[in-house]
DSSP file (Angstrom, degrees, kcal/mol; ACC not computed):
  #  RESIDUE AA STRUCTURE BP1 BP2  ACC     N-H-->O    O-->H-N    N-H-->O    O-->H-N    TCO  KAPPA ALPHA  PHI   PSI    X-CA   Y-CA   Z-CA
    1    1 A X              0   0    0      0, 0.0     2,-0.2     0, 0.0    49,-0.1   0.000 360.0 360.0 360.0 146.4    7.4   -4.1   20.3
    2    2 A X        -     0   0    0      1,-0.2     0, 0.0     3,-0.0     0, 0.0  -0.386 360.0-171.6-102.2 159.0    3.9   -5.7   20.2
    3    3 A X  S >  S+     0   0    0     -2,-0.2     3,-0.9    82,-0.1     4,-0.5   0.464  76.4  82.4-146.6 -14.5    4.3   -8.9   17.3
    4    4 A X  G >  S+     0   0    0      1,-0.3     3,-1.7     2,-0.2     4,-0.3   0.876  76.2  54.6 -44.2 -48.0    0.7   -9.1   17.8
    5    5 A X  G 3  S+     0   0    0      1,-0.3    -1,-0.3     2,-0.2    -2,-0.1   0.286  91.6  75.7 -83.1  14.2   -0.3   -6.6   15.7
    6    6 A X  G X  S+     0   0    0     -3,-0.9     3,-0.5     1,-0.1    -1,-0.3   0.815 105.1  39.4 -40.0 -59.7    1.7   -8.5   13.1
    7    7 A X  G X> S+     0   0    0     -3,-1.7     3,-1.9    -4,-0.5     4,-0.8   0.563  82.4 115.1 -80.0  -8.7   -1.3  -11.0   13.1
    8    8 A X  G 34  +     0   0    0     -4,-0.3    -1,-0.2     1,-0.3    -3,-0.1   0.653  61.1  67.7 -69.7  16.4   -3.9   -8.6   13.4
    9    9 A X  G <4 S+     0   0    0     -3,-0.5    -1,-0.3     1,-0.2    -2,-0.1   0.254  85.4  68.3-110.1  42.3   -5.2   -9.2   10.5
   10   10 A X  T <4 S+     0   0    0     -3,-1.9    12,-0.7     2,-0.1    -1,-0.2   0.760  84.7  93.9 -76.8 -55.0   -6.5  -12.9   11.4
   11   11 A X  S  < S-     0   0    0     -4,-0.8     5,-0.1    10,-0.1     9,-0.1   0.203  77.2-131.1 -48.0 137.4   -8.9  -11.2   13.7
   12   12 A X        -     0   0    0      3,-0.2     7,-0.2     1,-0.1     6,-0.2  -0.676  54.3 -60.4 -91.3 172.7  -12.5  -10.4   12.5
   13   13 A X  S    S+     0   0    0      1,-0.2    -1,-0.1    -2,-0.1     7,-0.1  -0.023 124.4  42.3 -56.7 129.7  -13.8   -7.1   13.0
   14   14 A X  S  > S-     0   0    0     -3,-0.1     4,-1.2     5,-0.1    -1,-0.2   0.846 116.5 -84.2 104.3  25.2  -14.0   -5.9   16.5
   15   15 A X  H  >  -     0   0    0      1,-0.2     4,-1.0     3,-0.2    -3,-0.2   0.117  60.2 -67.1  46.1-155.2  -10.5   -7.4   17.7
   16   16 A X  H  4 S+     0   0    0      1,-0.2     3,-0.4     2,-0.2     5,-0.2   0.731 124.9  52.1-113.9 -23.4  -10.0  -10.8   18.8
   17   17 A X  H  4 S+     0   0    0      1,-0.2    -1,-0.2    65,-0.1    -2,-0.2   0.812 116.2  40.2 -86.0  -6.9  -11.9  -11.0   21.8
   18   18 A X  H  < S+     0   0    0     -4,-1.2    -2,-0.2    -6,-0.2    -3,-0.2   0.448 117.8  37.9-119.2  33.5  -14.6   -9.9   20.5
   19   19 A X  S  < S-     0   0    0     -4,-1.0     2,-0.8    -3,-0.4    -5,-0.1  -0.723  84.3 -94.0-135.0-179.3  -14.8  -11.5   16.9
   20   20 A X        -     0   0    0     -2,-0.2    -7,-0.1    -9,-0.1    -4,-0.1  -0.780  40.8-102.2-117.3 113.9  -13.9  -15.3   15.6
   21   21 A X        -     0   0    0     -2,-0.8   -10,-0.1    -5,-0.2     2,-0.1   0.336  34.3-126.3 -10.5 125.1  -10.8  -16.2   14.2
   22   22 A X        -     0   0    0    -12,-0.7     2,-0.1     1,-0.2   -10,-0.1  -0.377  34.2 -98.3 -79.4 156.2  -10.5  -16.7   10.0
   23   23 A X        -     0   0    0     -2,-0.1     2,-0.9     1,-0.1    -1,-0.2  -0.291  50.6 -77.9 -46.1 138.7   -9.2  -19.7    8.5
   24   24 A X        -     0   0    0     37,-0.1    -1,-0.1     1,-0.1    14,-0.1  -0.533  57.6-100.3 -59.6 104.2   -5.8  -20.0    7.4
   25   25 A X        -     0   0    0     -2,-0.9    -1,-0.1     1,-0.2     4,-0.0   0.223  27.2-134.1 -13.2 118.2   -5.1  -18.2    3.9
   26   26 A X  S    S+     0   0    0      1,-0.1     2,-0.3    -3,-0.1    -1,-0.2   0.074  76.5  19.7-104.1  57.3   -5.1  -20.6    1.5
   27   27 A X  S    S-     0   0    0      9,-0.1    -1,-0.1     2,-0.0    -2,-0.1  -0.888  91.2 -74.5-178.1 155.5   -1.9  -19.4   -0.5
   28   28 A X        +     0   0    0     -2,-0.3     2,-0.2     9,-0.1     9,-0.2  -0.205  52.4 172.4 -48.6 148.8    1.3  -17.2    0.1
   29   29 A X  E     -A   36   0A   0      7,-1.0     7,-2.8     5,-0.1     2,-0.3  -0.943  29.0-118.2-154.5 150.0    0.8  -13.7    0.1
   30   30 A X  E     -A   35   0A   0     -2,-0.2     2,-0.6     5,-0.2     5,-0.2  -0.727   9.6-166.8-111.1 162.0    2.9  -10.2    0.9
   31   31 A X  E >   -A   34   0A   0      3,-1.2     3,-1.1     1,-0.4    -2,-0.0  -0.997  67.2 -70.3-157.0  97.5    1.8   -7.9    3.5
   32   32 A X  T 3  S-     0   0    0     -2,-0.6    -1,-0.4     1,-0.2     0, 0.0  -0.091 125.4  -0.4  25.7-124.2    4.1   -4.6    2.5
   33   33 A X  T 3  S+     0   0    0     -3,-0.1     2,-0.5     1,-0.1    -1,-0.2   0.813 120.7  93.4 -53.4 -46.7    7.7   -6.1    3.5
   34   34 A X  E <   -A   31   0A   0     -3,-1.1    -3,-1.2    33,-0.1     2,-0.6  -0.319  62.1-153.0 -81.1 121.8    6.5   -9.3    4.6
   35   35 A X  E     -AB  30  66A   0     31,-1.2    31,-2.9    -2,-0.5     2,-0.6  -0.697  23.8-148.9 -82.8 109.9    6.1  -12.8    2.7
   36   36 A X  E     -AB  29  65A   0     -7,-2.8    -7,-1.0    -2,-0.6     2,-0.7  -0.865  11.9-168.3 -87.8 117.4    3.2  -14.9    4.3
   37   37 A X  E     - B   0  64A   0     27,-1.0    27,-1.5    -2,-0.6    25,-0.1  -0.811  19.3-133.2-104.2 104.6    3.3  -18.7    4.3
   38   38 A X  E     + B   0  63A   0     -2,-0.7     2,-0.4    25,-0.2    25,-0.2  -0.181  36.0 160.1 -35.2 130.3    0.6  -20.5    5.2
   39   39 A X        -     0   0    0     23,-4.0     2,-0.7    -2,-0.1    73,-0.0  -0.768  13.3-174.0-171.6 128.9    1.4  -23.3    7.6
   40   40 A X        +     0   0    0     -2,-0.4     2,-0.3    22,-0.1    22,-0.1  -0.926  31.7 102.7-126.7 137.6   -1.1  -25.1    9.8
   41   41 A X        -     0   0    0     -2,-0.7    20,-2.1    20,-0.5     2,-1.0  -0.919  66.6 -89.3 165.3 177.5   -0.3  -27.8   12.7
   42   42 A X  E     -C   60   0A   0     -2,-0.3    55,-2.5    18,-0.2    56,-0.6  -0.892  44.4-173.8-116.6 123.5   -0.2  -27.8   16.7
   43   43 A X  E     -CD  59  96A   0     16,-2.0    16,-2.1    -2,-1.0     2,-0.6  -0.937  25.8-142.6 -85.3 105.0    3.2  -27.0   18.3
   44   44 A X  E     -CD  58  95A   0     51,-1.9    51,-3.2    -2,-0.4     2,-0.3  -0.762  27.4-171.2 -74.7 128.6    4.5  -26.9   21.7
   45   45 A X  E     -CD  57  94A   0     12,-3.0    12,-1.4    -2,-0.6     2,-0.5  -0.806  19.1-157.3-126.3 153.7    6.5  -24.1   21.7
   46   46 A X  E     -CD  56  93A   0     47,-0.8    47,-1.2    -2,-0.3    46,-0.9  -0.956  33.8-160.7-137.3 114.1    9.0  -23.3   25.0
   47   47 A X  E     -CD  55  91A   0      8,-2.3     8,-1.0    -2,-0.5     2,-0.6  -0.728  28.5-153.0-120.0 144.4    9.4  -19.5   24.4
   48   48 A X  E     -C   54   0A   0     42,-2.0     6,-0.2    -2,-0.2     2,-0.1  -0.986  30.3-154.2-101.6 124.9   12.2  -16.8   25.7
   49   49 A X    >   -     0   0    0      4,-2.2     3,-2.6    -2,-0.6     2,-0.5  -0.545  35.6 -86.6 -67.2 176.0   10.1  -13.3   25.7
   50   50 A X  T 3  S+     0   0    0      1,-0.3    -2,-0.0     2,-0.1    40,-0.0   0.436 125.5  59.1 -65.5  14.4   11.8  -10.1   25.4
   51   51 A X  T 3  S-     0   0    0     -2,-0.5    -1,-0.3     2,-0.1     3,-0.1  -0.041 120.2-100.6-137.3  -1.0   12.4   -9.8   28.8
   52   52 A X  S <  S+     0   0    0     -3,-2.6    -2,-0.1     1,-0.2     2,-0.1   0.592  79.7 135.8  89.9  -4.5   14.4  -12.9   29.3
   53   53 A X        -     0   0    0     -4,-0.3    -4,-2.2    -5,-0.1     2,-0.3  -0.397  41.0-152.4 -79.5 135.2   10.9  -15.0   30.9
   54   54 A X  E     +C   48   0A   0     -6,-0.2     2,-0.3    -2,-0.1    -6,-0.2  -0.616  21.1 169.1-101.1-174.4   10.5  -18.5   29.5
   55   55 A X  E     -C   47   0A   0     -8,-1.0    -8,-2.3    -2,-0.3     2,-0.3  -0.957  31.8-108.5-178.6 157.2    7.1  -20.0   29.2
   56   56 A X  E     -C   46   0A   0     -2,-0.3     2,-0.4   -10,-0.2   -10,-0.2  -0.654  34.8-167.4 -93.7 158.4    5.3  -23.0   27.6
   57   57 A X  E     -C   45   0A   0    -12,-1.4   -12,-3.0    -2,-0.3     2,-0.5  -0.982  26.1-151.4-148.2 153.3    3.0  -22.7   24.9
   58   58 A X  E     -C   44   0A   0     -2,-0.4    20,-3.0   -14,-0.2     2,-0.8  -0.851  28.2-174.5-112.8 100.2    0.3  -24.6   22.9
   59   59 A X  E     -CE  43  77A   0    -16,-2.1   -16,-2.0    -2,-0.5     2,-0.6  -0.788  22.9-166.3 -98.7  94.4    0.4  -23.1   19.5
   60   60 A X  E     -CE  42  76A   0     16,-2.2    16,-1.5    -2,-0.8   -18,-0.2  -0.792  36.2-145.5 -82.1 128.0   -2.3  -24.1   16.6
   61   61 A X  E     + E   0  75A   0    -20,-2.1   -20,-0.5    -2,-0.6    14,-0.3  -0.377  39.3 161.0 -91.7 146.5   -0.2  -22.4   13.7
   62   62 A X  E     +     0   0A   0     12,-1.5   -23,-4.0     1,-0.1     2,-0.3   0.323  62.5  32.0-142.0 -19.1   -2.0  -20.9   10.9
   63   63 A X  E     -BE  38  74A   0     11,-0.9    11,-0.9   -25,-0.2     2,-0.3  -0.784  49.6-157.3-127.4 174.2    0.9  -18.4    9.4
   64   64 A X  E     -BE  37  73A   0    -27,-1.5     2,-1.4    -2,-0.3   -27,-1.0  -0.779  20.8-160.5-130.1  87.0    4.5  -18.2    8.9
   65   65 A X  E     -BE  36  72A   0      7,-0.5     7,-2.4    -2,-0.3     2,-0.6  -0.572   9.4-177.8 -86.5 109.9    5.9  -14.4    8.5
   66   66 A X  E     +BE  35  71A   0    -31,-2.9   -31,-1.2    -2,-1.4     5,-0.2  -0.824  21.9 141.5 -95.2 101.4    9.0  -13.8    7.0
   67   67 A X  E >   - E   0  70A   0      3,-2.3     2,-1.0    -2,-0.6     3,-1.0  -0.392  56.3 -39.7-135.3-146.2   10.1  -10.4    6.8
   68   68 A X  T 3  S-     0   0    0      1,-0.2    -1,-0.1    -2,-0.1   -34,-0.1  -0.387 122.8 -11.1 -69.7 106.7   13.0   -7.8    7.1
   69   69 A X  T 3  S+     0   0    0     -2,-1.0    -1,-0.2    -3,-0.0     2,-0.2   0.880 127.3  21.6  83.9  30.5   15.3   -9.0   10.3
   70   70 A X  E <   -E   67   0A   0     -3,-1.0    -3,-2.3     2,-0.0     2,-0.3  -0.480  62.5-115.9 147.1 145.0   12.9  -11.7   11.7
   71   71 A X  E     -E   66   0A   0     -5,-0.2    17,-2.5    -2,-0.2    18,-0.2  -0.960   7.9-155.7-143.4 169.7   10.2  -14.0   11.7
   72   72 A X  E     -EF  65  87A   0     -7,-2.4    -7,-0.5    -2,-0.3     2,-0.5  -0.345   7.1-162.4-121.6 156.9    7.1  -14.8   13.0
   73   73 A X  E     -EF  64  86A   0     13,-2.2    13,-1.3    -9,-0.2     2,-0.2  -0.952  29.0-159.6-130.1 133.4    5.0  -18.1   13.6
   74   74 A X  E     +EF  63  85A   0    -11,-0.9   -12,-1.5    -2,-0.5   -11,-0.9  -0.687  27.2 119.1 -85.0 150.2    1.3  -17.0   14.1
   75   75 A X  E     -EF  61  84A   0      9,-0.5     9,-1.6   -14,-0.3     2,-0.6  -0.928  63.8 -74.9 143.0 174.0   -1.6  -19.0   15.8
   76   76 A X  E     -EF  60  83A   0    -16,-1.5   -16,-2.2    -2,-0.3     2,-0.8  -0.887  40.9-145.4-103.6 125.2   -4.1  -19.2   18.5
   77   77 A X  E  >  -E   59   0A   0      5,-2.3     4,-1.1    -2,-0.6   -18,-0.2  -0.862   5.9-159.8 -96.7 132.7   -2.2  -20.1   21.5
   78   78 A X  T  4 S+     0   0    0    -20,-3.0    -1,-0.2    -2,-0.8   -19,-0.1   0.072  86.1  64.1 -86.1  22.0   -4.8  -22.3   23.3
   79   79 A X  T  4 S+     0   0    0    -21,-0.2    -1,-0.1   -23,-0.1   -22,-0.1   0.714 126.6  14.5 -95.3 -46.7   -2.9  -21.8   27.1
   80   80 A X  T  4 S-     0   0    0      2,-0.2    -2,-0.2   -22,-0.1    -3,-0.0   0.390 108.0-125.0-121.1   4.8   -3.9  -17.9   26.7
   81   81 A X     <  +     0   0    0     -4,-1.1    -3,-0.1     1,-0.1   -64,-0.0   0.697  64.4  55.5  72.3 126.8   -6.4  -17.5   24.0
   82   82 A X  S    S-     0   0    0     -5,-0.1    -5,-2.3   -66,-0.1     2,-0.2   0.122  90.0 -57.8 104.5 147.7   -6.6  -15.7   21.3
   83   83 A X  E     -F   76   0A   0     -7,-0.2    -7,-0.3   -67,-0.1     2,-0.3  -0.683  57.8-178.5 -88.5 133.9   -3.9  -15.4   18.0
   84   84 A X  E     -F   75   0A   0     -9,-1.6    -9,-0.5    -2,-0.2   -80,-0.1  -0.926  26.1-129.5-127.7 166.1   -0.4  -14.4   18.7
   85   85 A X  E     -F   74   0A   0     -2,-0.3     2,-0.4   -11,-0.2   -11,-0.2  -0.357  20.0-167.2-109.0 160.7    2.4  -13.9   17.1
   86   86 A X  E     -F   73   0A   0    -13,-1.3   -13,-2.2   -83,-0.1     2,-0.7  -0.998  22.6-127.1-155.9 144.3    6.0  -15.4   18.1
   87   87 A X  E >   -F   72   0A   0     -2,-0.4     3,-1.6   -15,-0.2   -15,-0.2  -0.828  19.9-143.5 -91.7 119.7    9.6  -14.5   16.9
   88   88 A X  G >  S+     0   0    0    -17,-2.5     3,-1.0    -2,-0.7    -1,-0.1   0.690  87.8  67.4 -53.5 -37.4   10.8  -17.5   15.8
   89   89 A X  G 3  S+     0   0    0      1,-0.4    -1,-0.3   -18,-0.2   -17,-0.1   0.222 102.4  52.2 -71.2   1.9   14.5  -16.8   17.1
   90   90 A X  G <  S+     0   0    0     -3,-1.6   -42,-2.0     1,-0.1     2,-0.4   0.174  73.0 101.9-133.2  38.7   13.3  -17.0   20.0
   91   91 A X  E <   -D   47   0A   0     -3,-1.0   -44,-0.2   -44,-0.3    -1,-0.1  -0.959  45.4-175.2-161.2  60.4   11.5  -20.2   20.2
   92   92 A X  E    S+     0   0A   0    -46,-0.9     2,-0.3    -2,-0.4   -45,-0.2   0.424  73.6  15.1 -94.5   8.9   14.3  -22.9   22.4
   93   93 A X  E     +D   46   0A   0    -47,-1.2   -47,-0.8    14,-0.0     2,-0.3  -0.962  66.7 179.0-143.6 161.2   12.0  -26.2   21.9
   94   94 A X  E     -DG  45 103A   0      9,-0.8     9,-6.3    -2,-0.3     2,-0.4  -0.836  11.5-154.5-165.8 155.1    9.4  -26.8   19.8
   95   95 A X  E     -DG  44 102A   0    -51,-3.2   -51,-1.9    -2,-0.3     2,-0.7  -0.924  22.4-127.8-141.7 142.7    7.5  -30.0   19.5
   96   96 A X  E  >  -D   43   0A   0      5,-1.7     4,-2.7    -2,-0.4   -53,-0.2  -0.365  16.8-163.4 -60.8 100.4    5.7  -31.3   16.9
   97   97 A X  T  4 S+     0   0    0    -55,-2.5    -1,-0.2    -2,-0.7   -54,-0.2   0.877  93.2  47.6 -80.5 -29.6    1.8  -32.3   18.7
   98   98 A X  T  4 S+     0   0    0    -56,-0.6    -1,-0.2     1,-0.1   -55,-0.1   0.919 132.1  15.8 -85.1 -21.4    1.0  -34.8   15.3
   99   99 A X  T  4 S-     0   0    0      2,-0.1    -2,-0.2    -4,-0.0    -1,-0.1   0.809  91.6-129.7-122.7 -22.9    4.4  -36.7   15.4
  100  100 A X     <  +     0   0    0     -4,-2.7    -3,-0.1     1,-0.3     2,-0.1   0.484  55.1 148.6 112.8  24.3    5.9  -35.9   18.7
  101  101 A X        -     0   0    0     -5,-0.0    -5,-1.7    -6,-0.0     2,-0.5  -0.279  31.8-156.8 -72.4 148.1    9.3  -34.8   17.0
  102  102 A X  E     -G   95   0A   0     -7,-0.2     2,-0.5    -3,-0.1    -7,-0.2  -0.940   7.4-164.6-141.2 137.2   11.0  -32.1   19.1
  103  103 A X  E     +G   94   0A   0     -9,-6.3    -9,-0.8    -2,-0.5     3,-0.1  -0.910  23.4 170.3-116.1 118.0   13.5  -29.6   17.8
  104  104 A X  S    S+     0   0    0     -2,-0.5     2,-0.2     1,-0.3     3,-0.1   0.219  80.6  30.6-114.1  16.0   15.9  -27.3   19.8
  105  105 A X  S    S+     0   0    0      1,-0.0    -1,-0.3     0, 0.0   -13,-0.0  -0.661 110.5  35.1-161.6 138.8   17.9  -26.1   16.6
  106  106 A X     >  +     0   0    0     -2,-0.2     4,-2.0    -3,-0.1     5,-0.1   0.695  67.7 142.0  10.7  64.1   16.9  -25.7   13.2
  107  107 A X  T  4 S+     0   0    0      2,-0.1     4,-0.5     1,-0.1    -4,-0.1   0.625  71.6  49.8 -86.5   0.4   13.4  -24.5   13.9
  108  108 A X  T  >>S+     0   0    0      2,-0.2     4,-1.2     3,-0.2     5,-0.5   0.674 111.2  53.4-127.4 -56.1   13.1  -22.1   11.3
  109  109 A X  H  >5S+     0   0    0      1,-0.2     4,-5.0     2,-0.2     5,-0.3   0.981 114.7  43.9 -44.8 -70.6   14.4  -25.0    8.6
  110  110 A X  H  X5S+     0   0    0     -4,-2.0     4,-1.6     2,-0.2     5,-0.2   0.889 115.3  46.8 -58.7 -27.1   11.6  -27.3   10.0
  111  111 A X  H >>5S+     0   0    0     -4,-0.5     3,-4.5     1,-0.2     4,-1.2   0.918 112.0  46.9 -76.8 -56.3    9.2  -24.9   10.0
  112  112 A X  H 3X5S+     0   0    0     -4,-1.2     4,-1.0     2,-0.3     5,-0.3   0.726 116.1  47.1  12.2 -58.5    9.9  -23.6    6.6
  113  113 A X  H 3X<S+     0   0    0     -4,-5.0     4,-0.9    -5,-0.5    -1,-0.3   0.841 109.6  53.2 -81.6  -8.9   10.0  -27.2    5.2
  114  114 A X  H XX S+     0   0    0     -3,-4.5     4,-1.6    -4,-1.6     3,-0.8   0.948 110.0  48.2 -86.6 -60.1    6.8  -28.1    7.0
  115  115 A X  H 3X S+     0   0    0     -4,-1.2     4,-1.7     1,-0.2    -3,-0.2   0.601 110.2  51.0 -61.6   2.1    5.2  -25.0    5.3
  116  116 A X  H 3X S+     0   0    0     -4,-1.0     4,-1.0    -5,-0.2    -1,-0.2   0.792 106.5  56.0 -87.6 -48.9    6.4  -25.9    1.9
  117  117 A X  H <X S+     0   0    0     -4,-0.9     4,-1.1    -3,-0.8     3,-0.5   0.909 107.1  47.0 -60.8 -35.2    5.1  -29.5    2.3
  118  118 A X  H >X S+     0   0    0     -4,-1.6     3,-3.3     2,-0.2     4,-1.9   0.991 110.4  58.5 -73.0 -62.5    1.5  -28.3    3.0
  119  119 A X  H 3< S+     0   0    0     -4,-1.7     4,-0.3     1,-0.3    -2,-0.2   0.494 105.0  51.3 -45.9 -11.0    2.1  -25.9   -0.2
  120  120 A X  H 3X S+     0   0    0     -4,-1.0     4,-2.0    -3,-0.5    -1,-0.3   0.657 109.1  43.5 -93.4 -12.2    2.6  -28.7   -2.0
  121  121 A X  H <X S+     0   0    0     -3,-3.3     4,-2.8    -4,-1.1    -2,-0.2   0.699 107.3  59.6 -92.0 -15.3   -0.4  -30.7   -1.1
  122  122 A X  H  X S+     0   0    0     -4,-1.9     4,-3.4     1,-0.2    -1,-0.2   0.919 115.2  40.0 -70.2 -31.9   -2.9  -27.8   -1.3
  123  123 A X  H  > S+     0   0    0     -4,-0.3     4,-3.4    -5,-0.3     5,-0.3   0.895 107.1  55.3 -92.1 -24.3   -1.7  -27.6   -4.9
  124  124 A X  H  X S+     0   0    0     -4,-2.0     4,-2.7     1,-0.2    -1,-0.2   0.957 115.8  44.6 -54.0 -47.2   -1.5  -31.1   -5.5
  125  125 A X  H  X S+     0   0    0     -4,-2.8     4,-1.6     2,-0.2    -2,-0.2   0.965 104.7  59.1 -70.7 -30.1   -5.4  -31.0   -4.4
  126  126 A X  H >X S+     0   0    0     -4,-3.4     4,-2.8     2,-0.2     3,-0.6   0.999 107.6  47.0 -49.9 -67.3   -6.2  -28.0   -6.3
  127  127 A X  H >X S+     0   0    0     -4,-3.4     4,-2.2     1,-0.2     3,-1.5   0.983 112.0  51.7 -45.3 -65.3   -5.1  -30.1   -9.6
  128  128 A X  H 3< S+     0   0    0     -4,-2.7    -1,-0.2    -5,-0.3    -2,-0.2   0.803 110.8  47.2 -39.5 -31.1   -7.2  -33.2   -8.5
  129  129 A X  H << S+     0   0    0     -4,-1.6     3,-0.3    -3,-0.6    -1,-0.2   0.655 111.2  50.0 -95.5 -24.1  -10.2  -31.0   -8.0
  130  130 A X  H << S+     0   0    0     -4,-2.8    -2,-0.2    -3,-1.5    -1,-0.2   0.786 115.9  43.2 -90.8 -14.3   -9.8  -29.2  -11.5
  131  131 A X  S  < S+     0   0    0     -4,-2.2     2,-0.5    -5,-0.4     3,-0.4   0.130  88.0 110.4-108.5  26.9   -9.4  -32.4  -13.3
  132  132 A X  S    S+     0   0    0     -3,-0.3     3,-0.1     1,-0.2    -3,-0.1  -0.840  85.0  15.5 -74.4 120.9  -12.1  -34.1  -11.5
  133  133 A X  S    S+     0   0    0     -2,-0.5     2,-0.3     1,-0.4    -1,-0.2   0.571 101.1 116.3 100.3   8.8  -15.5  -34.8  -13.8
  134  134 A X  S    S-     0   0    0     -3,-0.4    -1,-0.4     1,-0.0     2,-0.1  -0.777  77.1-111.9 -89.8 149.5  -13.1  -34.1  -17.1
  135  135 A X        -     0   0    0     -2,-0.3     2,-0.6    -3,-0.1     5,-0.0  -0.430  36.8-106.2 -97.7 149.7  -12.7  -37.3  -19.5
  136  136 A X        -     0   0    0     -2,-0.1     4,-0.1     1,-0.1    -1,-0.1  -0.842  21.6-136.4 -86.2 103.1   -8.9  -38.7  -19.3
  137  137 A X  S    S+     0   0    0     -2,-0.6     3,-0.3     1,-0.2    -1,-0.1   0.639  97.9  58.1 -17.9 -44.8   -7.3  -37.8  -22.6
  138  138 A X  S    S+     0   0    0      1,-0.2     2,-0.4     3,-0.0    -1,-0.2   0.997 103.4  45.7 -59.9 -76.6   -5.8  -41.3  -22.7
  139  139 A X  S    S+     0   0    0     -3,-0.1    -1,-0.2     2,-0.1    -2,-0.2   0.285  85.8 122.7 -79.9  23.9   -8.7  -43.3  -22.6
  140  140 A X              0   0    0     -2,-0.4    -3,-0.0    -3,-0.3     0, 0.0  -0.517 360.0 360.0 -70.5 128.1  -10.3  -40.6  -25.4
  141  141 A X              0   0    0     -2,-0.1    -1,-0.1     0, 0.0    -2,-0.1   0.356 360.0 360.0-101.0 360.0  -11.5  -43.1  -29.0
């Protein structure tokens, strides 16, 4: 099964090699079965494919898919170009490229808490930006 076409709808028109990659969605969203999480950061990923081959990978993340019987981490792998998709379960290191943590069991927790922590700071900026230029109620005569 291709887990690329999972993603394809990162790609601009005219597939991904020959259009430029979108920004990461800023909020959750559902895709028919599937619940999308935002989640952005760079990963080193050490990956089983279905075929039993491992491989390194350099993964700038931009989604999280959760859907029926598996889930996906999404990104532009900078080793091989282009966004792909990866089954999380199958994932035996990953390491964290801003903090240099590396996980070989609960990777699905840490990602999953990582993308919850970014969901909390977009919204915490979202409030700062709608109460910015409004008079503070407190200091009101």
């Amino acid at each position: 099964m291709n887990m690329h076409a999972f993603f394809a709808s990162e790609a601009a028109p005219g597939g991904a090699a020959g259009g430029a990659v979108q920004e990461a969605p800023a909020s959750e969203r559902q895709e028919g079965a599937w619940r999308v999480l935002p989640l952005e950061g760079s990963f080193e990923l050490v990956y089983e494919d279905g075929n039993g081959a491992w491989s390194a990978r350099r993964l700038e993340a931009r989604e999280l898919k959760l859907g029926p019987g598996r889930t996906l981490i999404g990104g532009i792998d900078r080793g091989r170009g282009g966004y792909r998709g990866f089954r999380v379960d199958r994932i035996r290191r990953l390491t964290d490229g801003a903090t240099g943590q590396r996980v070989e069991a609960g990777i699905l927790d840490l990602l999953l808490a990582r993308a919850e922590a970014q969901r909390r700071e977009r919204a915490a900026l979202t409030r700062r930006l709608r109460t910015r230029g409004r008079p503070d109620p407190r200091r009101a005569a």
